[in-house]
C-alpha positions as CSV (number, residue, x, y, z in Angstrom):
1,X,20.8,-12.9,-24.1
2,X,24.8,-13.6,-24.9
3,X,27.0,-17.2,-24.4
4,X,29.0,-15.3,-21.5
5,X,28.8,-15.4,-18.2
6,X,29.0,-12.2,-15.8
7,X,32.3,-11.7,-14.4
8,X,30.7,-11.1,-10.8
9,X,28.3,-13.0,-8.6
10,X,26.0,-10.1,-8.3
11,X,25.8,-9.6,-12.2
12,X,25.9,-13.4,-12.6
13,X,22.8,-13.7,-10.1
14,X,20.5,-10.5,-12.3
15,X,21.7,-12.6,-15.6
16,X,20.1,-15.7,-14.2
17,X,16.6,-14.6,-12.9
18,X,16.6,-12.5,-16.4
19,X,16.7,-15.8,-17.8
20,X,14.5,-17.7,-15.8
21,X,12.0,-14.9,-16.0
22,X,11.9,-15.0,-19.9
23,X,12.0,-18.3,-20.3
24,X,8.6,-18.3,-17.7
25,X,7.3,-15.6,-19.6
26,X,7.6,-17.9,-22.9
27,X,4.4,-19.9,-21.7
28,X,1.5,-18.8,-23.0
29,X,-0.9,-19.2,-19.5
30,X,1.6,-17.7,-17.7
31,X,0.2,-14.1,-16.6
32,X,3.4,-12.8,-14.6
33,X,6.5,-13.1,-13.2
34,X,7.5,-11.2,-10.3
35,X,11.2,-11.6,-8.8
36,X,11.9,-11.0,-5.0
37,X,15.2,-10.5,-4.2
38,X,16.1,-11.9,-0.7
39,X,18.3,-10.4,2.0
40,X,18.7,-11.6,5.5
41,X,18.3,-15.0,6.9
42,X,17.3,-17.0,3.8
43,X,19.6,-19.5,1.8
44,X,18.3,-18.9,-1.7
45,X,19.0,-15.6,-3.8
46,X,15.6,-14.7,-4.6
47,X,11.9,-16.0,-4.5
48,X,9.5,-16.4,-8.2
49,X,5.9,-15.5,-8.1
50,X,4.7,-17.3,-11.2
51,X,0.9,-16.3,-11.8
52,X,-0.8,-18.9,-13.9
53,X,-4.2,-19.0,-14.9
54,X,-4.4,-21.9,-12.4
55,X,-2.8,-19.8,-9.3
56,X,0.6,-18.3,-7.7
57,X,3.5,-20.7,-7.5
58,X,6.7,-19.6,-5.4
59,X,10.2,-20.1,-6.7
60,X,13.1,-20.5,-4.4
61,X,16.1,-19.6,-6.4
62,X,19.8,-19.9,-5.8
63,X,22.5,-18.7,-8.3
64,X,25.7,-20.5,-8.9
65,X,28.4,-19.6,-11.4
66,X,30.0,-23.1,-10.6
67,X,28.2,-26.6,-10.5
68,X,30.3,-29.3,-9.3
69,X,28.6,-32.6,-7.7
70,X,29.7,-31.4,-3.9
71,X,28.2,-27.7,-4.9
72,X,25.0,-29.2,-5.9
73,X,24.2,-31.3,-3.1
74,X,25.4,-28.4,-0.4
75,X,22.3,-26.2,-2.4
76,X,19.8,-29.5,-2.2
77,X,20.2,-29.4,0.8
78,X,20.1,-25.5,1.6
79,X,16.7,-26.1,-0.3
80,X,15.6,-29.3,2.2
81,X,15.8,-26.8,4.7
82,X,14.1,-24.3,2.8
83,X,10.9,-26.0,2.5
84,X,10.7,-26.3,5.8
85,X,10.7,-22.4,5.8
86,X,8.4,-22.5,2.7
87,X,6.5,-25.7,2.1
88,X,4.5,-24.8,-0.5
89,X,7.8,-23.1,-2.8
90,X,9.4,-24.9,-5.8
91,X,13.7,-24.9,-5.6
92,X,15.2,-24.0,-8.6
93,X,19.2,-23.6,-8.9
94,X,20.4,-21.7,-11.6
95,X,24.0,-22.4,-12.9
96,X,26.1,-21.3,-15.5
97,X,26.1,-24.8,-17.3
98,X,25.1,-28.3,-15.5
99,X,26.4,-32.0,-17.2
100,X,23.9,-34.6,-17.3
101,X,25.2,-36.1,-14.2
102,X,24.6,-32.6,-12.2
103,X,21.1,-32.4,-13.5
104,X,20.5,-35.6,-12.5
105,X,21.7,-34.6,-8.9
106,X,19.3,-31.8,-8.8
107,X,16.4,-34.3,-10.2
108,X,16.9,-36.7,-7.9
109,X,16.8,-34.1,-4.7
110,X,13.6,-32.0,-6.6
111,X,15.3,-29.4,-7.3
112,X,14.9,-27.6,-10.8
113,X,17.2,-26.2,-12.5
114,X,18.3,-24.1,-15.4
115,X,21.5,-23.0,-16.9
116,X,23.2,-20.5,-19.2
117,X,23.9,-23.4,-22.5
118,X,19.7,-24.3,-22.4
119,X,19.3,-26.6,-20.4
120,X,16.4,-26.6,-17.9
121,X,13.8,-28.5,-15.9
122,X,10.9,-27.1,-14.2
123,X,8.2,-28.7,-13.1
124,X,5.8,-27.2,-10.9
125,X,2.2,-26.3,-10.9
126,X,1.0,-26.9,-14.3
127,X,4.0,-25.9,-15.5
128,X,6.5,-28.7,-16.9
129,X,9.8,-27.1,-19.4
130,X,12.4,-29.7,-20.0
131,X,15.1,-28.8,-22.6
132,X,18.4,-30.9,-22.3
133,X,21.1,-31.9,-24.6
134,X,22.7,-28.1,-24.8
135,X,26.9,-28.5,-24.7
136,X,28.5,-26.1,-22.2
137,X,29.4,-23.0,-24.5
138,X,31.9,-22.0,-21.9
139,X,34.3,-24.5,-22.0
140,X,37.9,-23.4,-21.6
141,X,40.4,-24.9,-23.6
142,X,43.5,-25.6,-21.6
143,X,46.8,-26.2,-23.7
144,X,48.7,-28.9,-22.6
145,X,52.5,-28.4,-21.5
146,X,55.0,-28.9,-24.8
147,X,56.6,-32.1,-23.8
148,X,59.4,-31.1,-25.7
149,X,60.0,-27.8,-24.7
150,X,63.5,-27.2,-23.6
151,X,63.0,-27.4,-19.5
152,X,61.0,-30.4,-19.9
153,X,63.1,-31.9,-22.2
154,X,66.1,-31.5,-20.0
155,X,64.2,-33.6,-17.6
156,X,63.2,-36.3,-19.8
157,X,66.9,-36.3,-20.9
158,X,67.8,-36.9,-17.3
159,X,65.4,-39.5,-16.8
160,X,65.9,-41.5,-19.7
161,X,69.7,-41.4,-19.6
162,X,70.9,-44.7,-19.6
163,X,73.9,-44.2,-16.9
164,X,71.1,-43.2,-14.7
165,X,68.7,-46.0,-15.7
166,X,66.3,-47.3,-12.5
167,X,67.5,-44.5,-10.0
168,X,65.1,-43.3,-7.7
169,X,65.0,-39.4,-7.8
170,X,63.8,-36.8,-5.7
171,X,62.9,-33.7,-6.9
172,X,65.2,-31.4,-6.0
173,X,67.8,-34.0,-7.2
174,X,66.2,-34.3,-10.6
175,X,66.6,-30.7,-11.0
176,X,69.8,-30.2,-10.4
177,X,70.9,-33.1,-12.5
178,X,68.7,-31.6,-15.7
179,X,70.1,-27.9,-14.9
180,X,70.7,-25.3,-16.2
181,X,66.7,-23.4,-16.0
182,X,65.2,-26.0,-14.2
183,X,64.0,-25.4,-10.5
184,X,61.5,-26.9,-8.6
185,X,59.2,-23.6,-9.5
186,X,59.2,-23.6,-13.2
């Protein structure tokens, strides 16, 4: 399996219960894993059978590409009112990568959860993987604006010049006081 993520949520989803399934199929009493796709009425991508020497256990899984806190807890509770549906079913959300304080979101509603960098926790059945400490391999690198390019420099110039010291500008005034190429779009 590669360190990118699927561009689409479809190829993103068949990535992620690829992974889960392999990682399943790691423990040595585990017999199979079947994967259910789900269409219709339910709120979770696809259901697990897990076939241990010890029984079937039912997955509940959901997909996400992104993790934030407010994510997380709308799926925790998409799963609350999944075991309803399915009492006997394990939740497990699958993301792309998960910080320590998402995991610990998903822990603390019992949900498991596995991402794309390694990290996991399952627990269900006799089944218990845990696996944490994997950095997110995805990160984007964002470049932070030159402060001295020219445009910005123009502005600084403006706010800085002495004659002009303590004024209280507006945008649009700042502007066109540090023209010529600044606008309020660039």
């Amino acid at each position: 399996m590669n360190n990118t993520i699927p561009l689409n949520e479809s190829a993103f989803e068949r990535e992620g219960l690829a992974r889960l399934k392999a990682l399943l199929q790691e423990v040595p009493f585990v017999k199979s894993v079947k994967v259910e796709p789900q269409s219709g009425d339910d709120d979770w991508d696809a259901e697990m059978s897990v076939r241990t020497t010890a029984g079937v256990a039912r997955l509940l899984v959901e997909c996400r590409r992104r993790s934030e806190p407010r994510i997380l807890r709308e799926a925790a509770a998409r799963f609350e009112l999944a075991r309803i549906k399915r009492p006997k079913s394990y939740p497990v959300l699958i993301a792309a990568y998960l910080s320590p304080e998402s995991a610990a979101i998903c822990l603390e509603h019992g949900v498991g959860y596995m991402d794309f960098a390694g990290n996991c926790h399952l627990s269900f059945g006799q089944i218990h993987i845990h696996r944490e400490g994997f950095v997110n391999p995805f990160r984007e690198e964002r470049g932070t604006a030159a402060l001295f390019a020219p445009k910005a420099e123009r502005v600084l110039r403006a706010l800085l010049d002495p004659e002009l010291a303590g004024r209280n500008w507006t945008f649009r005034e700042l502007a066109q006081h540090a023209a010529p190429g600044v606008s309020l779009h660039s």
